[in-house]
SELOPA-743269 format. One line per 10 residues: number of its first residue (from 0); their letters; for each residue x, y, z of N, C-alpha, C. Coordinates in steps of 0.2 Angstrom, whole numbers, always signed. Example, Ala and Ser with C-alpha at 12.3 -4.5 7.8 and 13.67 -1.06 7.14 Angstrom:
// SELOPA-743269
0 = AS = +66/-28/+39/+62/-22/+39/+66/-16/+39; +64/-11/+35/+68/-5/+36/+64/+0/+39
This chain:
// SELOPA-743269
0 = XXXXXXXXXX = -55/-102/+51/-52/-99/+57/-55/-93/+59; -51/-91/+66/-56/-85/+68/-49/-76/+66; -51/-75/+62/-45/-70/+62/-48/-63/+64; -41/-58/+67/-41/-51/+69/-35/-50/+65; -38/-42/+62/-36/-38/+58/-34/-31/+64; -29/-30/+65/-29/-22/+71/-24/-18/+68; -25/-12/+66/-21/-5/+65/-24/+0/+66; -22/+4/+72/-21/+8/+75/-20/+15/+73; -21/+15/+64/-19/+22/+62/-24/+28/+63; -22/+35/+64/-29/+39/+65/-35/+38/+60
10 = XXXXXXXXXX = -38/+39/+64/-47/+38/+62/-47/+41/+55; -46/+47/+53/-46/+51/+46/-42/+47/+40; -37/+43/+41/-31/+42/+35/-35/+35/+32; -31/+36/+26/-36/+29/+21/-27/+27/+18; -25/+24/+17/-19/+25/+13/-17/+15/+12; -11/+16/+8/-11/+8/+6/-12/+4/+11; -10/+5/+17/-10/-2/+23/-17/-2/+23; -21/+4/+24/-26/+1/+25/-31/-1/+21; -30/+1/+15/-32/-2/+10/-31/-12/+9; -25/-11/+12/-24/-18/+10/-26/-22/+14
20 = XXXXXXXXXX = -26/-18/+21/-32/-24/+26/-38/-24/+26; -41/-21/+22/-47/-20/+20/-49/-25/+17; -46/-26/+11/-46/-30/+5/-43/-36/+6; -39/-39/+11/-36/-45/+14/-40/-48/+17; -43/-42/+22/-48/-45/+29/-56/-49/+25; -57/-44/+20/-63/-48/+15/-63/-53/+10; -57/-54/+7/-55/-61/+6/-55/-66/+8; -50/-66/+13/-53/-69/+17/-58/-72/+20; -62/-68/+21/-69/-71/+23/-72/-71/+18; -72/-71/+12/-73/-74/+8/-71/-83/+7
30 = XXXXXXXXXX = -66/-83/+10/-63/-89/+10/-66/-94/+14; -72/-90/+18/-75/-98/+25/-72/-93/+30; -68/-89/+32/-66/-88/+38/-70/-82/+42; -70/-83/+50/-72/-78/+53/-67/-72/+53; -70/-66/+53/-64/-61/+51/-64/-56/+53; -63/-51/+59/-65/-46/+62/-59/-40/+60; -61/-32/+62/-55/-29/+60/-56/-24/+67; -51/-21/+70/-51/-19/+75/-46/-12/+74; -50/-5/+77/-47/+1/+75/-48/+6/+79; -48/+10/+80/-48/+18/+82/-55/+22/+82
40 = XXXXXXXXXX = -59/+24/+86/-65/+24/+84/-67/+30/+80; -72/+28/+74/-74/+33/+69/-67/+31/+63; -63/+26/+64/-59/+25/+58/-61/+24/+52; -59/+27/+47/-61/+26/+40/-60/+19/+36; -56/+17/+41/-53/+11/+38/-58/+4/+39; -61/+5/+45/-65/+3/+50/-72/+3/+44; -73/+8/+44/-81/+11/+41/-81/+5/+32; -73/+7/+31/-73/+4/+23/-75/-4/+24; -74/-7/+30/-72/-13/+33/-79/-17/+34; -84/-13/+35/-90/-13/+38/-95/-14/+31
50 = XXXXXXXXXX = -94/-10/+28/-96/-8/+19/-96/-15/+17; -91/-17/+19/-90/-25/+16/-93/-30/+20; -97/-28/+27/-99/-34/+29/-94/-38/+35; -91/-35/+36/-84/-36/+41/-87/-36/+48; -84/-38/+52/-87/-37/+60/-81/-32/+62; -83/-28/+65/-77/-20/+67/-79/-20/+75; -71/-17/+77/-74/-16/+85/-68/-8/+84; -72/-4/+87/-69/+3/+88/-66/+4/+95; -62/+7/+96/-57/+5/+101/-55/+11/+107; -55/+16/+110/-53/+22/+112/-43/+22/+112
60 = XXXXXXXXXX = -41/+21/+108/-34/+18/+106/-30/+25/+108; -27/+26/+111/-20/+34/+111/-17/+30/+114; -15/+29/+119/-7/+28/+123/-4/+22/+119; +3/+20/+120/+8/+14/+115/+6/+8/+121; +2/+11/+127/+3/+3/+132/-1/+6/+134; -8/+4/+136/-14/+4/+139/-16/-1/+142; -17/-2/+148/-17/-10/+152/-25/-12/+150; -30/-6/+150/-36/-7/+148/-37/-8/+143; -33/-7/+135/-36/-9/+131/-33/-16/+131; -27/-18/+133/-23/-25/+134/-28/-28/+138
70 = XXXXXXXXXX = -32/-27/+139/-35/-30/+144/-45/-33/+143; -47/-26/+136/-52/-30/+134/-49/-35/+128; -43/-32/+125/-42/-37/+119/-43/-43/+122; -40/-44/+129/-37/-51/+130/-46/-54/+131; -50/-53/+136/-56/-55/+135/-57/-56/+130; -59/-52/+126/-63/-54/+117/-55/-60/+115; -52/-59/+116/-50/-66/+111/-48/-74/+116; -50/-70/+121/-50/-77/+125/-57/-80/+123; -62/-76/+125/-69/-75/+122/-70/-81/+116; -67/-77/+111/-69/-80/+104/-62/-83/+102
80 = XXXXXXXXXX = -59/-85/+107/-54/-91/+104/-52/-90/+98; -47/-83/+96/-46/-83/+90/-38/-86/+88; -39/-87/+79/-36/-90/+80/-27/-87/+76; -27/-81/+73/-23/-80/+70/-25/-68/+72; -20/-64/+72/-19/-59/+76/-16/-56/+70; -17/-50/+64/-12/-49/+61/-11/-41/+63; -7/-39/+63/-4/-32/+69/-3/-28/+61; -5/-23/+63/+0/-15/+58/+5/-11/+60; +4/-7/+67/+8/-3/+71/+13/-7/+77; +18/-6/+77/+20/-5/+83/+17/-6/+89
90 = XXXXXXXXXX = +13/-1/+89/+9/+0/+95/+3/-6/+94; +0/-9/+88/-5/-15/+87/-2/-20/+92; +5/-21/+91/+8/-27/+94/+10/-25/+101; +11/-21/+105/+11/-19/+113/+3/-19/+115; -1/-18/+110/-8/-19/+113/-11/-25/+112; -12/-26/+105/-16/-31/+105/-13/-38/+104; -6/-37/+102/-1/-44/+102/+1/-47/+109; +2/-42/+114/+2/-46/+121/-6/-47/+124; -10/-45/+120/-17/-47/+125/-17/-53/+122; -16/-55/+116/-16/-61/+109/-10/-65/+112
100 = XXXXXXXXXX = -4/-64/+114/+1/-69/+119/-4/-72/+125; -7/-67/+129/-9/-69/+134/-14/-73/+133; -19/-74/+130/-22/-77/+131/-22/-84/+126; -18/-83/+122/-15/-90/+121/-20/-91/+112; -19/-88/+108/-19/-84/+101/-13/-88/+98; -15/-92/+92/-8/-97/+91/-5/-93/+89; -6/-89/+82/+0/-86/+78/-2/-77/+78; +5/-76/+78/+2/-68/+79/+8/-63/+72; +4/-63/+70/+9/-57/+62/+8/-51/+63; +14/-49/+62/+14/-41/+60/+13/-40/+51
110 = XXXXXXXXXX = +9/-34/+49/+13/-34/+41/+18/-27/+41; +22/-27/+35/+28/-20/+35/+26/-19/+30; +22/-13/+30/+23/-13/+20/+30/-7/+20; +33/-6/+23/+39/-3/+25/+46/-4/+27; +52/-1/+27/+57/-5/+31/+55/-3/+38; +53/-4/+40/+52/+0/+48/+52/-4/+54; +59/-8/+55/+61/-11/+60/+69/-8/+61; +68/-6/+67/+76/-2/+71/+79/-6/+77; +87/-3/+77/+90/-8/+81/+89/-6/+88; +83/-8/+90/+82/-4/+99/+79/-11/+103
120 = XXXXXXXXXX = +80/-9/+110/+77/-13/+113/+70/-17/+111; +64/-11/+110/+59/-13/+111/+55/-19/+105; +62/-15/+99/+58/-20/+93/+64/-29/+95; +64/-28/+98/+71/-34/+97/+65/-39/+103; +63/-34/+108/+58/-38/+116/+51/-41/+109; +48/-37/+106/+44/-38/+104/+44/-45/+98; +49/-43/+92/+49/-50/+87/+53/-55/+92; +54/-55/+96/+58/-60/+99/+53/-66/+102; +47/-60/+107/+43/-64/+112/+35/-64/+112; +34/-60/+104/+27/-61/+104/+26/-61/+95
130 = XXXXXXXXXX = +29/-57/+92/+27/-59/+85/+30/-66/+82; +25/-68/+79/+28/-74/+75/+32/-75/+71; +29/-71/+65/+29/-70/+58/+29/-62/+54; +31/-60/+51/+32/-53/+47/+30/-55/+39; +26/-50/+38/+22/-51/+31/+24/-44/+27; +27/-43/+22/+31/-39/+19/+28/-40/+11; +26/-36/+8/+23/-32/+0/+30/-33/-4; +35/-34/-2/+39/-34/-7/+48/-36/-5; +49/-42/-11/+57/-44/-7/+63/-38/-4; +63/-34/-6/+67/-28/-4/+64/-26/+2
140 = XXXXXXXXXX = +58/-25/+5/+59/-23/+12/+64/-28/+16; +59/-38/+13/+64/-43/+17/+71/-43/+17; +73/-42/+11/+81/-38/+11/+82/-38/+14; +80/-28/+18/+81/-24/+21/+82/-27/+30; +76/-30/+31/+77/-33/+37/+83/-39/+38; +88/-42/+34/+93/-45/+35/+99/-42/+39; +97/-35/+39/+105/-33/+43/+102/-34/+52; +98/-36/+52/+94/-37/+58/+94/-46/+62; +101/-47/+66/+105/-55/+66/+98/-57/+70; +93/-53/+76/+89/-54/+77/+82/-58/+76
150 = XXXXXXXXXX = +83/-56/+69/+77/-57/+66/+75/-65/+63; +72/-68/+64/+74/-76/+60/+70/-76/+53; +71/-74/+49/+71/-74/+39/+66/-77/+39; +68/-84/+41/+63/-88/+39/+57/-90/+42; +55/-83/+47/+46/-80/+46/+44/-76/+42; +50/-73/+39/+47/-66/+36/+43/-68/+29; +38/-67/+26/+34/-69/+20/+31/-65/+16; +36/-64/+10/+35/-58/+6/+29/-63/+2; +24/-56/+5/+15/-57/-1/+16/-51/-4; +17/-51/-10/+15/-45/-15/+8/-42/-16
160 = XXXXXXXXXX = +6/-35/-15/+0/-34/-14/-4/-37/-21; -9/-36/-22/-16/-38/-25/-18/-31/-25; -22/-30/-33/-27/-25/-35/-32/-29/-40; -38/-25/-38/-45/-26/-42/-43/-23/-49; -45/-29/-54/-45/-25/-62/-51/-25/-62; -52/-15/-66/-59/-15/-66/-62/-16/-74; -68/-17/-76/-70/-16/-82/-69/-9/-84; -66/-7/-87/-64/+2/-89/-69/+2/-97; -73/-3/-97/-78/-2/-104/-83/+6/-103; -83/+5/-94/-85/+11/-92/-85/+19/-89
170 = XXXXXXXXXX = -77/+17/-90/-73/+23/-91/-73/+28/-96; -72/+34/-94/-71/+41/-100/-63/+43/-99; -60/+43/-103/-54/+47/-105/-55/+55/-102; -63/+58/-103/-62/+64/-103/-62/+65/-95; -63/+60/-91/-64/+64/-83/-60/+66/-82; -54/+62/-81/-49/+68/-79/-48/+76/-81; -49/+75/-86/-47/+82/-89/-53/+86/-85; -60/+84/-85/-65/+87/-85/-63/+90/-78; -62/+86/-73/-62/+86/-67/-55/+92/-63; -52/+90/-69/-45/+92/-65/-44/+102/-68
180 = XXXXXXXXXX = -50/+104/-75/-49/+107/-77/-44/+110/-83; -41/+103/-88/-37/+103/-91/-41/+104/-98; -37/+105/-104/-37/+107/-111/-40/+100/-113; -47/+100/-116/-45/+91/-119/-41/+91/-122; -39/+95/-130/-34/+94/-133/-26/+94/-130; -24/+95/-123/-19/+93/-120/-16/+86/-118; -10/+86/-117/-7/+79/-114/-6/+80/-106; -7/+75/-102/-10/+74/-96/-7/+67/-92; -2/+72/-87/+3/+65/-82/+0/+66/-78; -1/+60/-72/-3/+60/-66/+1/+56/-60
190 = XXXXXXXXXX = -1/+61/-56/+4/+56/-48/-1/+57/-47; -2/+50/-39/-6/+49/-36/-3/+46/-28; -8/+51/-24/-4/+48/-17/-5/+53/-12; -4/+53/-5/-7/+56/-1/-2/+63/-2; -2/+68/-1/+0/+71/-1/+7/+73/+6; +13/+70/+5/+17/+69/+9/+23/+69/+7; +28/+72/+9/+37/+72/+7/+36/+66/+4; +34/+59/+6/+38/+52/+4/+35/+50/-3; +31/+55/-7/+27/+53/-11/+34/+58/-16; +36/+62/-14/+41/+67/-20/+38/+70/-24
200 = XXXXXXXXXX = +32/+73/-24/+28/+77/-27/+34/+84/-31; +39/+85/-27/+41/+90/-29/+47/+89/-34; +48/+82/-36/+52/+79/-39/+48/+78/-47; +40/+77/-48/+39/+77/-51/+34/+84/-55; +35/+90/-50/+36/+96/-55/+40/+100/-57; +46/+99/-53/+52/+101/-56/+54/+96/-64; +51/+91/-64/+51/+88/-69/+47/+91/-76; +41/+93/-72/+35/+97/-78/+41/+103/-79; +42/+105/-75/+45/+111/-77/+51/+112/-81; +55/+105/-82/+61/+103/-88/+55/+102/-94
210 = XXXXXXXXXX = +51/+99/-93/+46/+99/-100/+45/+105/-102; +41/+107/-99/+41/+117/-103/+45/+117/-106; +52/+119/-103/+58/+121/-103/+60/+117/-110; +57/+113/-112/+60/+111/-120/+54/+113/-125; +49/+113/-122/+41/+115/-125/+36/+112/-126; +38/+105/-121/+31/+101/-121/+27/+105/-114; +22/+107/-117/+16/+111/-112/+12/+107/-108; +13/+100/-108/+10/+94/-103/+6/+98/-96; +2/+94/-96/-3/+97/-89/+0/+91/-84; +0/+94/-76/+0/+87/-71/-5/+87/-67
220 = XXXXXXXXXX = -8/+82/-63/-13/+82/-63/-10/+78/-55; -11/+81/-48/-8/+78/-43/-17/+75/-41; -15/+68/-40/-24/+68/-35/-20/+63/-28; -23/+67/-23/-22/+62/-17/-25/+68/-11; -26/+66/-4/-28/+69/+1/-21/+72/+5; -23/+78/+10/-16/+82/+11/-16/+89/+9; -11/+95/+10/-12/+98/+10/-8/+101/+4; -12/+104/+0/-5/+104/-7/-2/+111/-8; -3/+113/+0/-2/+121/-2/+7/+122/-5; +11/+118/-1/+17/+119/-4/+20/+116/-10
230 = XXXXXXXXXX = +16/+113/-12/+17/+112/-19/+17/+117/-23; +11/+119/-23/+7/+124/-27/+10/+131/-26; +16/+131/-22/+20/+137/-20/+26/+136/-23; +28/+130/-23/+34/+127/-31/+31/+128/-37; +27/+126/-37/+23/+126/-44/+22/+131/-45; +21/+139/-43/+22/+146/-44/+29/+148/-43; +32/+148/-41/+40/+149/-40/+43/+144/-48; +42/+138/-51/+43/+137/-57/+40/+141/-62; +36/+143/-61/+31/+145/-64/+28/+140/-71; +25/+137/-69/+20/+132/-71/+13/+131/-68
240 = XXXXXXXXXX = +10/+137/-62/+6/+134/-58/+1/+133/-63; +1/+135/-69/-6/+135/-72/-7/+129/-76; -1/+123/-76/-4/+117/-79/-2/+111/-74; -1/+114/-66/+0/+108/-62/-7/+112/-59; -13/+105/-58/-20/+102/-54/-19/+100/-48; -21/+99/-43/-24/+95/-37/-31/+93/-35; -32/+88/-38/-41/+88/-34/-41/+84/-26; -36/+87/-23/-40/+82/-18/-38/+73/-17; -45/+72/-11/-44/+63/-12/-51/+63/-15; -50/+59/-19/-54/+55/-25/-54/+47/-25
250 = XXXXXXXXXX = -62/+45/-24/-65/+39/-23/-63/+36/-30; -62/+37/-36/-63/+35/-43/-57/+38/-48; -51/+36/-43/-43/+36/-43/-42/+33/-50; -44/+26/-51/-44/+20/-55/-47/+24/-65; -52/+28/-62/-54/+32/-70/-51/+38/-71; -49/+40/-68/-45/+44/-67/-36/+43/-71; -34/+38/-69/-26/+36/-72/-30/+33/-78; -35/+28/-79/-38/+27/-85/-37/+33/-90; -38/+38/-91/-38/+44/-94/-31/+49/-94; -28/+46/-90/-21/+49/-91/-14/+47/-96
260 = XXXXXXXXXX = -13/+52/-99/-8/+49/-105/+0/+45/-101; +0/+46/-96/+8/+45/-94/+4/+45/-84; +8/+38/-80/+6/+39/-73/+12/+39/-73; +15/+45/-66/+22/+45/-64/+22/+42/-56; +25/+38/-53/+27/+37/-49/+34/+42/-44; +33/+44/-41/+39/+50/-40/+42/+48/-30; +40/+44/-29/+41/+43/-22/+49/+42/-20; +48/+44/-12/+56/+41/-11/+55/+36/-9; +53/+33/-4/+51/+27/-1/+44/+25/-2; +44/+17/-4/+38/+13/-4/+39/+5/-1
270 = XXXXXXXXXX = +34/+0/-2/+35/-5/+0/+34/-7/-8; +28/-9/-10/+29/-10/-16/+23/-6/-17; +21/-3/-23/+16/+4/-24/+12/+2/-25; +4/+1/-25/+1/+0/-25/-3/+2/-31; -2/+8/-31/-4/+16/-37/-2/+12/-44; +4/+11/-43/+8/+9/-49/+5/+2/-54; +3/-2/-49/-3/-8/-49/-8/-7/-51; -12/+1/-49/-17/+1/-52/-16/+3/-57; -12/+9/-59/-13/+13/-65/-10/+6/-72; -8/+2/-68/-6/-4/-76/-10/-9/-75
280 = XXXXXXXXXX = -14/-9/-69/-23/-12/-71/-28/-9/-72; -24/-4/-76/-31/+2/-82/-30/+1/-89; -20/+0/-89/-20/+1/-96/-15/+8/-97; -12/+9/-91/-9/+18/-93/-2/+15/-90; +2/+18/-96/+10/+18/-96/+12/+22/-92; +18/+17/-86/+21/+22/-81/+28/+23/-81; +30/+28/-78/+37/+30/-77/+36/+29/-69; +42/+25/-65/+40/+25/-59/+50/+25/-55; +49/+28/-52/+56/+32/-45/+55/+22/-46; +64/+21/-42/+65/+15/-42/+66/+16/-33
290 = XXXXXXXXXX = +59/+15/-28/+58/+18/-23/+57/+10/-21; +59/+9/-17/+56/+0/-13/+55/-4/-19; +50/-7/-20/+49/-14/-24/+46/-13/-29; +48/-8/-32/+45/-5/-39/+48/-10/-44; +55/-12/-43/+58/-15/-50/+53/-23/-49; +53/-24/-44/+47/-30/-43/+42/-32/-49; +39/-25/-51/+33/-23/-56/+35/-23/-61; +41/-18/-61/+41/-14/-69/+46/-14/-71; +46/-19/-77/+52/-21/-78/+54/-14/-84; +60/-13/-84/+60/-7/-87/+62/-8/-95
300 = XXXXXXXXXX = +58/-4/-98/+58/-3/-106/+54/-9/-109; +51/-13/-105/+47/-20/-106/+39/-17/-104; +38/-16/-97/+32/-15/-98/+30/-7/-91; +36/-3/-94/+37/+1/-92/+45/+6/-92; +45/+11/-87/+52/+15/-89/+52/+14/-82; +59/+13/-79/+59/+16/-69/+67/+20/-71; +66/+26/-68/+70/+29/-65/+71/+29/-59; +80/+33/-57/+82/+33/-51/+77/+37/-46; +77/+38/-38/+71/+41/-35/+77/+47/-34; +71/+53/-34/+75/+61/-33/+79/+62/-38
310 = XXXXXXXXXX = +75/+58/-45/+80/+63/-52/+73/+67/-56; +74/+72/-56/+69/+76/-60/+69/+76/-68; +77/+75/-69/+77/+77/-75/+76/+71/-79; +79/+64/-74/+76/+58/-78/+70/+57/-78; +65/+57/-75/+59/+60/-75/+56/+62/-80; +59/+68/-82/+58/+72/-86/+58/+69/-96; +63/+66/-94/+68/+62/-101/+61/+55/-103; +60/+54/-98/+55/+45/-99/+48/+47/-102; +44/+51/-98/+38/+55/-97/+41/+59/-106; +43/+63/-108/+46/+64/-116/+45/+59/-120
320 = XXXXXXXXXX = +49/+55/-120/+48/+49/-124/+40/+46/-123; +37/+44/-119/+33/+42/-120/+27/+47/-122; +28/+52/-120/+23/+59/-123/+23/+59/-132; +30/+58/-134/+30/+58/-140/+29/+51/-144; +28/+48/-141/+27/+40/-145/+22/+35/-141; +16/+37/-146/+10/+34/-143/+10/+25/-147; +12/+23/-151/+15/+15/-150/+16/+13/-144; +22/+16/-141/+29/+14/-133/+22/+14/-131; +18/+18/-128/+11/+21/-124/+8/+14/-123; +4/+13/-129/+1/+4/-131/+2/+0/-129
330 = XXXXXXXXXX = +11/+0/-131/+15/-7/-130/+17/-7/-121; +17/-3/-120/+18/-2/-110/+11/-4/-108; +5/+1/-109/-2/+0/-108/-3/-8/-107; -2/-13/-112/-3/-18/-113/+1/-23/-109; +7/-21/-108/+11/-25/-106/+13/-27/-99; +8/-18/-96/+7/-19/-90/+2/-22/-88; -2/-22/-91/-10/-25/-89/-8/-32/-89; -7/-36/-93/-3/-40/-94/+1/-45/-89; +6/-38/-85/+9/-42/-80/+4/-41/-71; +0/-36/-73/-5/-37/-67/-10/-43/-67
340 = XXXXXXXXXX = -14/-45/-74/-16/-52/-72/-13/-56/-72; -7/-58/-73/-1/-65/-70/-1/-65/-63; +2/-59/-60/+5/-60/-53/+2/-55/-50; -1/-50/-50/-5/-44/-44/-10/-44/-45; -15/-48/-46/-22/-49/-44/-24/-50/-35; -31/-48/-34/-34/-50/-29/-34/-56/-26; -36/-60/-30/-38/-66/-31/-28/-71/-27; -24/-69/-33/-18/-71/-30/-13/-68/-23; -16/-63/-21/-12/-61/-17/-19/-64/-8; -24/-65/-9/-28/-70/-5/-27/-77/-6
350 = XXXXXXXXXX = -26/-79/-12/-24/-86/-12/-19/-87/-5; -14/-81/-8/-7/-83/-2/-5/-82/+3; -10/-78/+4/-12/-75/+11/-15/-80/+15; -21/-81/+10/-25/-90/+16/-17/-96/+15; -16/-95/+13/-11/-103/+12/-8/-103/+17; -4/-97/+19/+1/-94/+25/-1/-95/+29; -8/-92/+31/-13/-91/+39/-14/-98/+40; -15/-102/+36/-19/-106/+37/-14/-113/+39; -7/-112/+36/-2/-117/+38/+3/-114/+43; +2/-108/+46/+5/-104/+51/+4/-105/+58
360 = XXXXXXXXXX = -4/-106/+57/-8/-107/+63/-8/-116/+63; -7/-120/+60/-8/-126/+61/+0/-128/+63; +5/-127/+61/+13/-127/+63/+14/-123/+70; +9/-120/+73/+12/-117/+79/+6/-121/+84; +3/-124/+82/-3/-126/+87/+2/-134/+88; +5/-136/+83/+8/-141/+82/+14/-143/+88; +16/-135/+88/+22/-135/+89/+21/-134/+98; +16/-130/+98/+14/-130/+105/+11/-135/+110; +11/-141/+104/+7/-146/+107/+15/-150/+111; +19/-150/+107/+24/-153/+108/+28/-152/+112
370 = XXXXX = +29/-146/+113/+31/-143/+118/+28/-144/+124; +20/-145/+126/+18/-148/+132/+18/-156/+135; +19/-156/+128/+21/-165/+128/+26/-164/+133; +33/-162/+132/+40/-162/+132/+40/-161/+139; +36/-154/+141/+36/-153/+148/+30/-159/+154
């Protein structure tokens, strides 16, 4: 098949969605398919896309309705007779879903990896009369989208994301610390994530700061892109600034949580975490906020601990336990590794991905056929 990947997020941001299309778009064409990814010019997401061999088209993308860019998409897919459309934004499906309607593109997907569907005109115009199918990371978004009588369920198709297991034979334990500036002889949490309210960074040093408070000296180690200055202003108003870190965004996130004795997940909202995925396809025991499709992963006190989201002190209470009991450590380590090669591999989350594409577009071509018949 001929497939488009389109999201429309600013040029600069790298974050799960686009990670995911990244890593969908190239399995896919691993799969035999032709695979194109379409974006923002100078996107990063674009550049990663290309890295891999992907055909990219850079776009001059601002307005939420541009008849120009509606107007080459529809060329290029009448052009190349494509045959499957997968949308990111809101704004992907007013551009690139009506050029994709228009030009007669069998099936046309949005994915959510959020709840991010409202009861307004414009989203009721659009799943009504150009999106197909809705592609969701985790049952609880689809849940979520039930209160919605609009909506027909039975396109919505929860694919849980995929992550790469690495060989960590080639990993050090000490990078983190080295990098971040820590004690070797310390103990060492990490969150991971852009730096942004939905991530609850602040939930996770009020947390450090109930640890002190009993006498564990634990370091935190925040790594993500953003701007960490208001952290770092709680983090002295606690007064802990000297064992909470930020380095920034970091390409070698994955050896990094390798080396961390405890990953926290702290978010308030997710779809399903991706972070949390990776740090249990290293081998590192997490504590994760029960934020979106977390409990999906982590089954608690099995192959991990979930807490409530926006509780600091439970936070605090799991992260404890596990600081002092380097067995529980092993036995989580293990168990999550464990449940990432069953069900959140690469490999598995493209398997289901072609299965869908590939039986979505042949049941709508089918369906079209009939329909002209009829007429």
């Amino acid at each position: 098949m001929k497939i488009v990947f389109m999201n429309s997020i600013q040029s600069d941001i790298w974050r799960g969605g686009e990670k995911w299309m990244v890593n969908a778009a190239s399995g896919l064409a691993g799969k035999g398919h032709q695979v194109s990814c379409i974006g923002k010019e100078n996107a990063v997401w674009l550049q990663k896309a290309a890295s891999r061999g992907l055909e990219v088209l850079e776009l001059p993308i601002h307005a939420d309705f541009d008849p120009f860019i509606i107007s080459r998409l529809y060329r290029k897919f009448k052009r190349e007779r494509i045959d499957l459309l997968c949308c990111n934004f809101e704004k992907d499906v007013r551009l690139g879903g009506i050029a994709a309607k228009l030009s007669g593109v069998p099936c046309i997907f949005v994915r959510k990896g959020l709840s991010l569907i409202y009861e307004k005109l414009r989203y009721k115009l659009a799943y009504l009369y150009i999106v197909d199918r809705i592609i969701t990371p985790a049952h609880f978004v689809k849940q979520n989208f039930r209160k919605f009588s609009w909506l027909d369920q039975d396109n919505i198709h929860v694919i849980h994301n995929g992550v790469e297991i690495p060989d960590t034979s080639a990993f050090s334990k000490e990078k983190l610390k080295r990098i971040a500036g820590v004690p070797y002889e310390s103990k060492v949490i990490l969150g991971a994530g852009c730096i942004h309210p939905q991530k609850g960074f602040q939930y996770l040093i009020e947390a450090l700061k109930i640890l002190h408070q009993s006498g564990n000296k634990v370091h935190l180690v925040i790594t993500g892109g953003g701007d960490p200055k208001p952290y770092q202003d709680l983090s002295q108003s606690c007064g802990i600034s000297g064992f909470v870190h930020f380095t920034g965004h970091r390409d070698d996130v994955r050896e990094l949580m390798y080396g961390a004795d405890v990953f926290v997940l702290s978010s308030i909202d997710e779809g399903l975490p991706n972070v949390v995925l990776e740090a249990m396809g290293v081998g590192t025991p997490v504590v994760a906020a029960l934020a979106g499709g977390t409990d999906e992963i982590v089954a608690d006190g099995v192959n991990g601990f979930t807490v409530p989201v926006m509780d600091s002190l439970k936070i605090a209470e799991k992260v404890a336990v596990l600081l002092e009991n380097e067995s529980l450590r092993k036995q989580f380590g293990d168990e999550g590794l464990k449940r990432v090669h069953q069900d959140f591999t690469m490999e598995v989350m493209v398997d289901s991905l072609n299965e869908l594409f590939v039986k979505s577009v042949h049941e709508n071509l089918k369906k079209n056929r009939n329909s002209c018949k009829s007429e």
